[in-house]
N, CA, C and O of each residue as an XYZ file, in Angstrom:
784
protein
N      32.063     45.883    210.298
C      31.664     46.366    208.978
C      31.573     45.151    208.077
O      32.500     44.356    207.923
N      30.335     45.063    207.469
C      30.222     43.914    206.307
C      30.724     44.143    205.197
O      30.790     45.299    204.779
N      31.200     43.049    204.460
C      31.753     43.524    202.821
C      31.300     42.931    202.224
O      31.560     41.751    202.459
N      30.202     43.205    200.898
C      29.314     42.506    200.467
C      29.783     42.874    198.722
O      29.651     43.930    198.104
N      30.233     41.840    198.371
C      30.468     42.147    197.008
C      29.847     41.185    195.770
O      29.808     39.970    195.579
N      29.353     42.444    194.984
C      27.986     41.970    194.196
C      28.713     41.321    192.836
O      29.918     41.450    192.615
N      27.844     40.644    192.012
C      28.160     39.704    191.248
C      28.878     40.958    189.716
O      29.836     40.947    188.943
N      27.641     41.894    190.015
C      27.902     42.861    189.075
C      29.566     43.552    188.644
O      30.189     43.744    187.599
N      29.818     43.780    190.203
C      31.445     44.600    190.724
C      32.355     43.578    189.937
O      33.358     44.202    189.590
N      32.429     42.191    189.485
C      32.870     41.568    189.308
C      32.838     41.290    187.275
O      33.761     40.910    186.555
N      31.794     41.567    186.999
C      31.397     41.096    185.565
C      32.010     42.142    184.778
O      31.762     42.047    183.576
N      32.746     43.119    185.121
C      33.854     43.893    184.253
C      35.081     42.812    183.883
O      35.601     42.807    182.768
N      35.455     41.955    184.889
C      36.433     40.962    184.019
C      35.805     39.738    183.449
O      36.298     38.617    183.323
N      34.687     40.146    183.148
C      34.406     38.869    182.010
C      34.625     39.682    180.884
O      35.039     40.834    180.750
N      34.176     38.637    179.957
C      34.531     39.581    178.298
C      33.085     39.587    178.169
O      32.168     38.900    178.620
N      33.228     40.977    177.111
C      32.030     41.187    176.987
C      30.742     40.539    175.693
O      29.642     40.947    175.322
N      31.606     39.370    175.336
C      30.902     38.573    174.624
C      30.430     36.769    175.492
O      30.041     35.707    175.007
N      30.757     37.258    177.048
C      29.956     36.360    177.950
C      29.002     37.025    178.874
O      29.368     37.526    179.937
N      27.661     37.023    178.414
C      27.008     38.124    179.174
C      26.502     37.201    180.412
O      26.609     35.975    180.430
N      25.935     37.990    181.441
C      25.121     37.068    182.729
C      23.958     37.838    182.372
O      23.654     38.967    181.988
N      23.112     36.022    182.855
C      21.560     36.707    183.201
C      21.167     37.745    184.111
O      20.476     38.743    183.901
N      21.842     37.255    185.378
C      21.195     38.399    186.218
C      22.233     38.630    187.578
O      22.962     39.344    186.889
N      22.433     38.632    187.964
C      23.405     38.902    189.427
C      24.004     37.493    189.459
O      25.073     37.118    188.979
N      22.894     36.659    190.263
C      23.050     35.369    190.758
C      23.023     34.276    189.501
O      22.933     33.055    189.631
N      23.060     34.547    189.045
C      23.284     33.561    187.252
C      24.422     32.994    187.333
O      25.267     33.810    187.703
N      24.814     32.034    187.168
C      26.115     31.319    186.085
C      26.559     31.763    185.238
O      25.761     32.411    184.561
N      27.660     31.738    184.851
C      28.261     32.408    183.290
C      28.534     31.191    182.357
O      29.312     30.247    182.490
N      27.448     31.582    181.147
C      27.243     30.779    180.223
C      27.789     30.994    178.651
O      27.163     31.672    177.836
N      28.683     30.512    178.438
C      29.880     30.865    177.518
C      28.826     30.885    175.975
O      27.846     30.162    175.794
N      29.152     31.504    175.398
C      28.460     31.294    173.346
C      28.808     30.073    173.104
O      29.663     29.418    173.699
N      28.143     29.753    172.219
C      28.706     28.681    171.968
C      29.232     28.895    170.257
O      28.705     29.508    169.329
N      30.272     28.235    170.331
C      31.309     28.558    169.228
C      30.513     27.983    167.642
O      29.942     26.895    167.564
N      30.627     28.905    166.553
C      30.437     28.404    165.572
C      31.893     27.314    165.018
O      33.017     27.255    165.516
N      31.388     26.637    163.964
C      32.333     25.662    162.934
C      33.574     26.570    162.446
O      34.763     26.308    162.261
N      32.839     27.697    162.320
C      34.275     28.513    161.866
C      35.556     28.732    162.474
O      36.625     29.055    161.957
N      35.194     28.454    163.883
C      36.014     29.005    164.904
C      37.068     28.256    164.383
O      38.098     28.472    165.020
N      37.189     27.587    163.618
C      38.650     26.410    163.271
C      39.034     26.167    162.132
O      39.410     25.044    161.795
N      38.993     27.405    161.178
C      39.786     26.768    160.469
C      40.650     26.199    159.701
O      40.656     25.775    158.545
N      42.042     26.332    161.332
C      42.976     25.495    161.051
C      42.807     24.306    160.690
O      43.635     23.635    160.074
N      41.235     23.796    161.206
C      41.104     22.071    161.235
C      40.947     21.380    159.637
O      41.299     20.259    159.272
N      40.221     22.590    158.757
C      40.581     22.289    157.273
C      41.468     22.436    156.422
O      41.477     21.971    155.282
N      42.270     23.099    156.940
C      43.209     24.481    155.622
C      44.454     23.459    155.913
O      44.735     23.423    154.715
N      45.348     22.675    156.445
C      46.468     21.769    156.205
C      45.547     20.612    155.388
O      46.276     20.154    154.507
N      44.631     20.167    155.360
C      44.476     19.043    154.639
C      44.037     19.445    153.447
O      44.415     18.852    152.437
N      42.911     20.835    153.356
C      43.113     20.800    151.675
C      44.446     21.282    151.302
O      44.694     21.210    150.099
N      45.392     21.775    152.090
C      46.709     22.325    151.555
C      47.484     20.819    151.229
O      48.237     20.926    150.261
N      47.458     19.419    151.844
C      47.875     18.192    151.805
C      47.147     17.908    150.399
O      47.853     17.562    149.452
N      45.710     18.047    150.226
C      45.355     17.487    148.936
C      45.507     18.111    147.938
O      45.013     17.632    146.917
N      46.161     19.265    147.854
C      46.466     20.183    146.272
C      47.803     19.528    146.311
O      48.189     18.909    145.319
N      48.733     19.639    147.666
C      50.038     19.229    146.975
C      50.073     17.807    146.346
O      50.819     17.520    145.410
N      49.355     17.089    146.833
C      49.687     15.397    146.516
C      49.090     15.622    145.191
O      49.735     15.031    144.325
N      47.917     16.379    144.661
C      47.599     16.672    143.189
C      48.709     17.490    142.211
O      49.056     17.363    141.037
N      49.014     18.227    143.110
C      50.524     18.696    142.253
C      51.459     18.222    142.205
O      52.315     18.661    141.436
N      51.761     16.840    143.209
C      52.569     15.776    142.783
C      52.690     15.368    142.051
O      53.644     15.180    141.296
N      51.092     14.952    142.106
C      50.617     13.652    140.823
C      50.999     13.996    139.273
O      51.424     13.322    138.335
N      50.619     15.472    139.465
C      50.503     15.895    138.054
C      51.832     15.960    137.587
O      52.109     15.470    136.492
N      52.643     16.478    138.251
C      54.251     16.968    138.311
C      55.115     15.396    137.306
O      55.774     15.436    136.268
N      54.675     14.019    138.296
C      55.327     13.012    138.086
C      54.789     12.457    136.576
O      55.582     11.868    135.843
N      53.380     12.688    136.162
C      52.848     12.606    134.870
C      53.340     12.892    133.637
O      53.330     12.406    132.506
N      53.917     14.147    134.405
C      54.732     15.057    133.018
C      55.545     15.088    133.051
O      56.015     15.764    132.136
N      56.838     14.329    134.251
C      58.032     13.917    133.864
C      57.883     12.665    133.590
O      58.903     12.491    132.922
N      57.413     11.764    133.612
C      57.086     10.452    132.904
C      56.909     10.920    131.499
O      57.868     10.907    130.727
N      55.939     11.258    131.198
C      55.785     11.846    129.184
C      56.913     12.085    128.705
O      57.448     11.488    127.771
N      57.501     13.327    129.569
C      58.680     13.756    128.604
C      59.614     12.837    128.876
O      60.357     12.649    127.913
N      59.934     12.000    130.106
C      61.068     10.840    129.384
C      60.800      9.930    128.365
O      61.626      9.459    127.584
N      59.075      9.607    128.432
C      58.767      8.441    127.308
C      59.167      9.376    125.779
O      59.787      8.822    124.871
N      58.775     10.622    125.694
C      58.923     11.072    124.775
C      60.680     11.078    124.296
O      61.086     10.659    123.212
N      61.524     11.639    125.360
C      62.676     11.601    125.059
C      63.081     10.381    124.634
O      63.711     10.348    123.577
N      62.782      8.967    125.442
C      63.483      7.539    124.872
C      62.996      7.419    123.646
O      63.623      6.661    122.906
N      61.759      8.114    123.079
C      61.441      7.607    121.828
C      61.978      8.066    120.856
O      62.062      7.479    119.777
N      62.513      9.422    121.155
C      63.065     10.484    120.536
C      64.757      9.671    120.368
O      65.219      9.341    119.276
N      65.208      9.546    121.210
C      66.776      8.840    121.082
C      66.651      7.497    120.557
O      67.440      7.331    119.627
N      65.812      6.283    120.863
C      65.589      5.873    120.173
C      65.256      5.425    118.523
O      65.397      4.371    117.904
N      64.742      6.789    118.158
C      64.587      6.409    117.010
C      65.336      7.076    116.124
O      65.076      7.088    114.921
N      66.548      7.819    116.775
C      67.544      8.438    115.982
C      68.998      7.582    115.912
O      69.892      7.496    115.070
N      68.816      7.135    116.925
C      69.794      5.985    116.980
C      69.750      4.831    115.688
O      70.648      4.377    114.979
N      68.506      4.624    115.729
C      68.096      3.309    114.407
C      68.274      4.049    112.823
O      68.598      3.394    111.832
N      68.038      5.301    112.806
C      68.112      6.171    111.435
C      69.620      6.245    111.339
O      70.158      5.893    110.289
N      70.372      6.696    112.406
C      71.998      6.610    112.119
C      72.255      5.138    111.722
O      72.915      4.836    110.728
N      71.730      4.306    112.503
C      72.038      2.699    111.759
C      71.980      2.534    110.605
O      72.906      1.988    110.006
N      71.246      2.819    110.198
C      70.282      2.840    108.969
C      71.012      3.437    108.001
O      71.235      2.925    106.904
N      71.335      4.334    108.302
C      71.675      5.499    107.143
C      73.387      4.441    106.705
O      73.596      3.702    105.742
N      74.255      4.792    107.808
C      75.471      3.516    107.696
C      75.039      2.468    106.747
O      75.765      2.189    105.793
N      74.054      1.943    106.913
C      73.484      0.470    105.862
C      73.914      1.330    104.550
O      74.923      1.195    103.859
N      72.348      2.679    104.354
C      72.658      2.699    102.668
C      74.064      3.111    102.104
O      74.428      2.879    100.951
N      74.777      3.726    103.024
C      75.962      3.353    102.642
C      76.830      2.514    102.439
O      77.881      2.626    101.807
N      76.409      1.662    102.968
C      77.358      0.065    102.552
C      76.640     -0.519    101.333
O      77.214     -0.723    100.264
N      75.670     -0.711    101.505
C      74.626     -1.238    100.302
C      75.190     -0.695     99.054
O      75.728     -1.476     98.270
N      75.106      0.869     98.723
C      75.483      1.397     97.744
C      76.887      1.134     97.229
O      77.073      0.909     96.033
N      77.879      1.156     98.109
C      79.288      0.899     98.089
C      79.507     -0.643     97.055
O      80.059     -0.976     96.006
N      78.594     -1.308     98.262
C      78.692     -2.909     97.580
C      78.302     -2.881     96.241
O      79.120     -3.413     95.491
N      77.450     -2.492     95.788
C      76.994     -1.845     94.619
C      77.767     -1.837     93.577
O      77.829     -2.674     92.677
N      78.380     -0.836     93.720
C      79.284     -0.405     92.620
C      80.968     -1.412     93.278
O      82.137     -1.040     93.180
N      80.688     -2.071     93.597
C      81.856     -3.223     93.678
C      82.898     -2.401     95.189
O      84.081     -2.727     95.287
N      82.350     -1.491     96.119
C      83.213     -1.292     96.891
C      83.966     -0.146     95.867
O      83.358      0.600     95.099
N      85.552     -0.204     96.072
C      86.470      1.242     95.447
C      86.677      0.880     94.138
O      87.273      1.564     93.306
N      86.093     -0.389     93.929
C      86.643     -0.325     92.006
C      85.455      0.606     91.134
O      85.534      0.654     89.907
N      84.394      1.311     91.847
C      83.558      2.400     91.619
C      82.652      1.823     89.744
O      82.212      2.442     88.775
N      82.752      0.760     90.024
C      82.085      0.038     88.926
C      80.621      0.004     88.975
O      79.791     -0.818     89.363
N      80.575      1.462     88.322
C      79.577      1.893     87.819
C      79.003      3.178     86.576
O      79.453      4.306     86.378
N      77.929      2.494     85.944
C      77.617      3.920     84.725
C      76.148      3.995     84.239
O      75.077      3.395     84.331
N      76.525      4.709     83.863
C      77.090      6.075     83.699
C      77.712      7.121     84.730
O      77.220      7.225     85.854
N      78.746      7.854     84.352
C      79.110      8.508     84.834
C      78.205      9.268     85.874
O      78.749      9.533     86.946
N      77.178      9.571     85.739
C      76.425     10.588     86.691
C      75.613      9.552     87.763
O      75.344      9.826     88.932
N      75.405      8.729     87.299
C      74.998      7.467     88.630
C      75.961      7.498     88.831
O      76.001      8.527     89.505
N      77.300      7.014     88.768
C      78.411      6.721     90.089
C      78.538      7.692     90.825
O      78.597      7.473     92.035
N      78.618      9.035     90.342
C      78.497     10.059     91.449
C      77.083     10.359     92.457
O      76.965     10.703     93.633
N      76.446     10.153     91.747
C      74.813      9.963     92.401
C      75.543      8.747     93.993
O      75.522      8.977     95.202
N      76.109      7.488     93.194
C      76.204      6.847     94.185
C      77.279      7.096     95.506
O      77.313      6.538     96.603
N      78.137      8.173     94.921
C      79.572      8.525     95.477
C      78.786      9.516     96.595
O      79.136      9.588     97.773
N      77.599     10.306     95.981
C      77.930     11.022     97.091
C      76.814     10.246     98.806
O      77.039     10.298    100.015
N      75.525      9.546     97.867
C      75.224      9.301     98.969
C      75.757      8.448    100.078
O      75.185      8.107    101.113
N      77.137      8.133     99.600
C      78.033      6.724    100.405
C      78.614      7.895    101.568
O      78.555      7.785    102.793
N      79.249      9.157    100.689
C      79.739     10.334    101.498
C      78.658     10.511    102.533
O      78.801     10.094    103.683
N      77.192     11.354    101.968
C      76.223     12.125    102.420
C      75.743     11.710    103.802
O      75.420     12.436    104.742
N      75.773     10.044    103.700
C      74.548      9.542    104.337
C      75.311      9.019    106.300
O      74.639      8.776    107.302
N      76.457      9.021    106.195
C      77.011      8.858    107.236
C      77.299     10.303    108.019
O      77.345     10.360    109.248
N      77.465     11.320    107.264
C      77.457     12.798    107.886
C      76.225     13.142    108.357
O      76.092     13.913    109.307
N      75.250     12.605    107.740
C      73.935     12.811    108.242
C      73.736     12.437    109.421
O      73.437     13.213    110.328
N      73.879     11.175    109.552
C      73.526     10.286    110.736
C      74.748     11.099    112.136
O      74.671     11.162    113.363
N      75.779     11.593    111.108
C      76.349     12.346    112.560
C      75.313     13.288    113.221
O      75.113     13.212    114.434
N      74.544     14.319    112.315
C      73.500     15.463    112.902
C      72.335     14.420    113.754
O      71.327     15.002    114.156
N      72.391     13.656    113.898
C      71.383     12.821    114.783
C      71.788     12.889    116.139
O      71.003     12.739    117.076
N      73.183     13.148    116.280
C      73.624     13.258    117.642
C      72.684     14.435    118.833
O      72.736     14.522    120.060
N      71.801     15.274    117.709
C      71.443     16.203    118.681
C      70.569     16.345    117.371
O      70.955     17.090    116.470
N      69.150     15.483    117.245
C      68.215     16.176    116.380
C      67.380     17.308    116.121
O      67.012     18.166    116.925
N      67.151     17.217    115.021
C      66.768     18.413    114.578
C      65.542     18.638    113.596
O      65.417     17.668    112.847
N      64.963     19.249    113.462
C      63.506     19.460    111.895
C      64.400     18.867    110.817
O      64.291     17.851    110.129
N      65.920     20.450    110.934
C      66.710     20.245    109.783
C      67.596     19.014    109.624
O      68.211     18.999    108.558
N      67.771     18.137    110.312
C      68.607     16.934    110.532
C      67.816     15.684    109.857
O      68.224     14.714    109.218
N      66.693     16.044    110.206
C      65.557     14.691    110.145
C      65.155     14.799    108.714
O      64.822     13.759    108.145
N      65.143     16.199    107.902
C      64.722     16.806    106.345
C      65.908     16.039    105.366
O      65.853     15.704    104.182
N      67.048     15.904    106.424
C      68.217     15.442    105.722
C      68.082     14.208    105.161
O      68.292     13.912    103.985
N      67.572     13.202    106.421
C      67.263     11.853    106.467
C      66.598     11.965    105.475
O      67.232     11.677    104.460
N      65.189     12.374    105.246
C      64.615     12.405    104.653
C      65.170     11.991    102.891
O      64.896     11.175    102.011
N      66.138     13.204    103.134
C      66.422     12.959    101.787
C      67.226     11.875    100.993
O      67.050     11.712     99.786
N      68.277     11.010    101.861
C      68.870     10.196    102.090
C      68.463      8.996    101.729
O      68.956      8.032    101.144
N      66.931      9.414    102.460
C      66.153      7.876    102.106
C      64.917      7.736    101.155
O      64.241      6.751    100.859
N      64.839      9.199    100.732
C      64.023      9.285     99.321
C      64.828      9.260     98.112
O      64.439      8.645     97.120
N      66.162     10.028     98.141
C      66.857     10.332     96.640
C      66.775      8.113     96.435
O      65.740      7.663     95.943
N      67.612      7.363     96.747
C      67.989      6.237     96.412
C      66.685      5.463     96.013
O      66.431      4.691     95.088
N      65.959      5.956     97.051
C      64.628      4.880     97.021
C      64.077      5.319     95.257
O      63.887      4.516     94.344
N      63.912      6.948     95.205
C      63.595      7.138     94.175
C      64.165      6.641     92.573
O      63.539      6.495     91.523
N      65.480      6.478     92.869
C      66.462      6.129     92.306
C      65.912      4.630     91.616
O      65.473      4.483     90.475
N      66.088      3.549     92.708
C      65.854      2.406     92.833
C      64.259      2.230     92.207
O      64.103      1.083     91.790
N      63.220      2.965     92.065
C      62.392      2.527     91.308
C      62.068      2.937     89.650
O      61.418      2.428     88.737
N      62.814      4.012     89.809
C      62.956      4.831     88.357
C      63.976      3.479     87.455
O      63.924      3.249     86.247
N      64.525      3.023     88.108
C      65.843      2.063     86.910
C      64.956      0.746     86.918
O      64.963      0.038     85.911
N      64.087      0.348     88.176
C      63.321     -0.685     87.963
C      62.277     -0.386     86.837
O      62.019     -1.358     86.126
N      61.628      0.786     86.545
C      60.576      0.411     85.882
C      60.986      1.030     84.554
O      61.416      0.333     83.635
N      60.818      2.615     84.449
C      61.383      3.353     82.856
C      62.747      3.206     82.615
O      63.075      3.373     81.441
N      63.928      2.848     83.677
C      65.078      2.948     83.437
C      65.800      4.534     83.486
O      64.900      5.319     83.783
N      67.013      5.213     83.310
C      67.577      5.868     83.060
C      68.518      6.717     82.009
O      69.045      6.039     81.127
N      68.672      7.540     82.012
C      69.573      7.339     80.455
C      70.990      7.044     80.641
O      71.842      7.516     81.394
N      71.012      5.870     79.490
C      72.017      5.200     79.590
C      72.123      4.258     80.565
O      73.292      4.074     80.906
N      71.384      3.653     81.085
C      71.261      2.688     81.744
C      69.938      2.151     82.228
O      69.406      2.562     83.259
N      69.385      1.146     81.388
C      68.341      0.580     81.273
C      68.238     -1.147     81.625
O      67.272     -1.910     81.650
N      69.784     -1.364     81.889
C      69.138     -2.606     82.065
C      68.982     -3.550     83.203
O      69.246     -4.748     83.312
N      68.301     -2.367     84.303
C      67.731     -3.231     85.544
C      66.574     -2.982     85.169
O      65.861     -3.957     85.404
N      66.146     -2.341     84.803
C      64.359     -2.699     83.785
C      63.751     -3.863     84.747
O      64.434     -4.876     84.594
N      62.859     -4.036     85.547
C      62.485     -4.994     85.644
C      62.897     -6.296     86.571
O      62.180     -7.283     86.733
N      64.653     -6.015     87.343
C      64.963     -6.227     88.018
C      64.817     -6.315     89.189
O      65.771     -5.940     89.871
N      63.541     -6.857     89.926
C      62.867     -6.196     91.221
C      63.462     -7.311     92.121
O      63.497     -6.974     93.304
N      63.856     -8.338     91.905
C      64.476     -9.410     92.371
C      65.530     -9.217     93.305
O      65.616     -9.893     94.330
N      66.512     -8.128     92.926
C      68.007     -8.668     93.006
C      68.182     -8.142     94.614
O      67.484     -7.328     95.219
N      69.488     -8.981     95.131
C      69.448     -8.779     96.856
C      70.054     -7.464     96.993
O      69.735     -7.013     98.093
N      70.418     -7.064     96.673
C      71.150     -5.826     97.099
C      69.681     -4.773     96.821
O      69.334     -3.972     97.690
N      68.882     -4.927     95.443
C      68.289     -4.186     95.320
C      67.115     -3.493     96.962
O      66.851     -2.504     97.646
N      66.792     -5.130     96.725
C      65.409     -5.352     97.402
C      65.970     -4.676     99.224
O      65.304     -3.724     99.629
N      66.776     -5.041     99.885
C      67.490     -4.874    100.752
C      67.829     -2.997    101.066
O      67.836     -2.176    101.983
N      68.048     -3.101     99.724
C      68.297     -1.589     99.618
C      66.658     -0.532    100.315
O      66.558      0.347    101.171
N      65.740     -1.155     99.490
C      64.301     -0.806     99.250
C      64.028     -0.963    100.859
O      63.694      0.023    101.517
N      64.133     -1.817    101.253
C      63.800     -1.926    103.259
C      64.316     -1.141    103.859
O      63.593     -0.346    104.460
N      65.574     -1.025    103.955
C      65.988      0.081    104.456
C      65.919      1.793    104.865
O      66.037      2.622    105.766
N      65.592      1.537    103.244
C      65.311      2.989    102.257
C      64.131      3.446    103.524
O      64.313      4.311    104.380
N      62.870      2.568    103.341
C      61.432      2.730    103.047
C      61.654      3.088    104.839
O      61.366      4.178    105.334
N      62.125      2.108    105.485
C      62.028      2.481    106.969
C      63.147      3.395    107.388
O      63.460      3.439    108.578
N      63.579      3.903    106.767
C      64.430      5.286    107.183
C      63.525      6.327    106.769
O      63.407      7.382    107.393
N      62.750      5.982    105.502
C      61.560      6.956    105.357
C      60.590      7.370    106.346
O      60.410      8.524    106.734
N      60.038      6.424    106.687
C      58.888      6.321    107.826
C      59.262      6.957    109.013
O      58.598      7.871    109.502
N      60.601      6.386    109.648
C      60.933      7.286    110.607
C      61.593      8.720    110.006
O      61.763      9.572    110.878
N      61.814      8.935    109.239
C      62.326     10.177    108.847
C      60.364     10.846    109.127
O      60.164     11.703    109.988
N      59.620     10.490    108.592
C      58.379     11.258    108.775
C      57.698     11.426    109.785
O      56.951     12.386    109.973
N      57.897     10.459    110.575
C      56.883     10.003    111.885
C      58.246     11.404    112.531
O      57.519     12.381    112.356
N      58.787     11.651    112.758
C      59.949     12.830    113.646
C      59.316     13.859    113.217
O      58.483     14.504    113.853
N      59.770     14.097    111.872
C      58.936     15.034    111.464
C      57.797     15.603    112.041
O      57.983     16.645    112.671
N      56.764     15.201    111.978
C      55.053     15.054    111.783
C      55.522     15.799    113.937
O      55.247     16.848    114.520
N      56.182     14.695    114.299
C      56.145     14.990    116.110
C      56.499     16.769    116.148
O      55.726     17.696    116.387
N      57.930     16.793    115.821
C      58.271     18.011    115.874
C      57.168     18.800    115.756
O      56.709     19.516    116.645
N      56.892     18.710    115.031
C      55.508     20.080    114.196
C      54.700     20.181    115.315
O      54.295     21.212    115.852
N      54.433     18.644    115.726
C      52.932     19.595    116.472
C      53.435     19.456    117.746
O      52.562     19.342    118.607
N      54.943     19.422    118.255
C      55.255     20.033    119.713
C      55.123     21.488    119.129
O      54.352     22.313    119.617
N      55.623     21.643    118.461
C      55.703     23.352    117.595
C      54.463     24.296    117.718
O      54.327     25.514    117.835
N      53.743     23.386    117.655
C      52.754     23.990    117.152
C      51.303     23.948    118.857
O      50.231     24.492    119.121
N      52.039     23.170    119.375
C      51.670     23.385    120.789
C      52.207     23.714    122.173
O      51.833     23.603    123.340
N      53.599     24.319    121.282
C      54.344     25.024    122.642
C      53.854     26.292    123.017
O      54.334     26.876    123.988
């Protein structure tokens, strides 16, 4: 008995997305599209978003430390600062022999000798309201200091014109750059504020 087994009996275990031409044919596989893979793209654009979300990540912790050193930085120099107009003023009125008048200038001067070192404590952890303080610290005197230079005060007129003197002038530097940074904080705050 012969056993003759046809190509056909056999082409049930192919799959049926490898067809044969004809009995005696070869089996000729599809040929695969680009798609068939792709694993071969999807880790590397997944490699190039993260290294972009690196990038970006390390950008914006860079800012906010530059921002923070500038931020401690320049509260550090306003507490300096502020300590000065208190010595300045002190020296002023001769230190504790409080040699000064009228009566309402020495207290003018009493308190910013008090004021201006409590201030510079709220710098430890700034603030809008900390920096408004400064502010004021380094406007009341400054204001002070040009009102007696030019119209004078009542009852005390005669630095009139006094634009010279070291304590004054000294005073005025200080003043003016405790101002500036009192504003430049300011001005920042606001428009993180205003873009959070």
């Amino acid at each position: 008995m012969s056993c003759r087994v046809s190509l056909r009996d056999t082409a049930t275990d192919l799959s049926a997305n490898e067809p044969l031409r004809d009995d005696n044919a070869m089996f000729v596989p599809r040929r695969r599209s680009r798609r068939a893979f792709p694993q071969a793209v999807g880790p590397y654009q997944a490699y190039r978003k993260d290294m972009t979300m690196t990038l970006t990540d390390t950008a914006a912790i860079q800012m906010l430390t530059r921002r923070r050193d500038t931020q401690i930085t320049a509260a550090i120099t306003a507490a300096v600062l502020l300590v000065v107009v208190s010595f300045l003023h002190l020296a002023d009125q001769n230190f504790l022999a409080f040699d000064k008048q009228p009566a309402y200038l020495l207290a003018a001067y009493v308190t910013v000798e008090i004021l201006a070192p409590l201030v510079a404590l709220t710098l430890l952890r700034p603030t809008s309201g900390g920096w408004l303080l400064v502010l004021g610290c380094a406007a009341g005197p400054l204001t002070g200091y040009l009102l007696t230079r030019t119209i004078g005060l009542p009852g005390d007129t005669s630095d009139i014109g006094n634009w010279g003197e070291p304590l004054g002038v000294a005073s005025v530097m200080v003043e003016s750059t405790l101002l500036l940074i009192a504003l430049v904080e300011l001005l920042r705050l606001r428009s993180i504020a205003l873009h959070a």
